[in-house]
N, C-alpha and C positions, 0 to 999 in steps of 0.2 A: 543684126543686119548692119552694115558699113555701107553707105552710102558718101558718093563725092557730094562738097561746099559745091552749092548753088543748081544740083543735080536735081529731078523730082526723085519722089518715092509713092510707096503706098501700103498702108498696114491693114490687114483685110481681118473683117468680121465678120460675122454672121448671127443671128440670132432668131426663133421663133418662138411662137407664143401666141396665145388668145386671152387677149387683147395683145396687138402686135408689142411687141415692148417699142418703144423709145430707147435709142441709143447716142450713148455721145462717150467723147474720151478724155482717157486724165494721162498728164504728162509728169512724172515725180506727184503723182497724189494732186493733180490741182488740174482742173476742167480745161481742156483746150478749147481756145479760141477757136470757130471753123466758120466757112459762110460770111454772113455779112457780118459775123461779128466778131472778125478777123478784121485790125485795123490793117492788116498788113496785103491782106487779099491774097495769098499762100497757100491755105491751108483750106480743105472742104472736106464735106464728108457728103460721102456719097449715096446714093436711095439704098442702097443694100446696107450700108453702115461703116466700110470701108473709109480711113482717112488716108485721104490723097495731100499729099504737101507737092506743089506747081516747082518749088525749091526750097532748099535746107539750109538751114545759116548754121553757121558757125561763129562768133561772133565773141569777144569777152565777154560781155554781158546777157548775152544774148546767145541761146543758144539751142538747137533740135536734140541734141544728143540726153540721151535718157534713158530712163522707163516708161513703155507707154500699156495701159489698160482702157479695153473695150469692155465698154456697163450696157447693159440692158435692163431696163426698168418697165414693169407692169403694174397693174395693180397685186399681182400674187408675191411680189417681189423683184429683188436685184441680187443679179447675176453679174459677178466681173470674174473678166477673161485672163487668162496665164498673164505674164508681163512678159512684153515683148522690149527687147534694147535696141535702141538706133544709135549706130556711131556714125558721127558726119565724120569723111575723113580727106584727105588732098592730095593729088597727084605729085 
């Protein structure tokens, strides 16, 4: 997916289970920030599991562009999803 700098997006999940699983996401292998624990307030994840980013940076050091993987965890186990790519790109 190719999204415009400072554009929103949203990468959509889904997951079921009993016990509902728990879901959250990894950006390059490493847990995204979402909610309040986004210092940047951008990024959410939404009741269905969905991550919604409000806008996309692009930045030197800083940056959306990636791999991103939706985990779902139960007590039976974890489940992670295809790798999805987002390129931030500019008009």
């Amino acid at each position: 997916m190719i999204v415009l700098k400072n554009a929103n997006a949203n990468l959509k999940c889904s997951a079921t289970g009993k016990p509902s699983p728990k879901i959250h996401w990894l950006h390059n292998g490493v847990i995204v920030p979402t909610d309040k624990n986004d210092p940047e307030n951008r990024r959410y994840q939404m009741p269905g599991g969905d991550l919604t980013f409000l806008r996309v940076v692009h930045k030197r050091r800083k940056s959306d562009t990636g791999i991103y993987q939706c985990v779902a965890t139960n007590k039976h186990g974890t489940v992670f999803s295809r790798n999805a790519t987002l390129r931030v790109g500019s008009k």
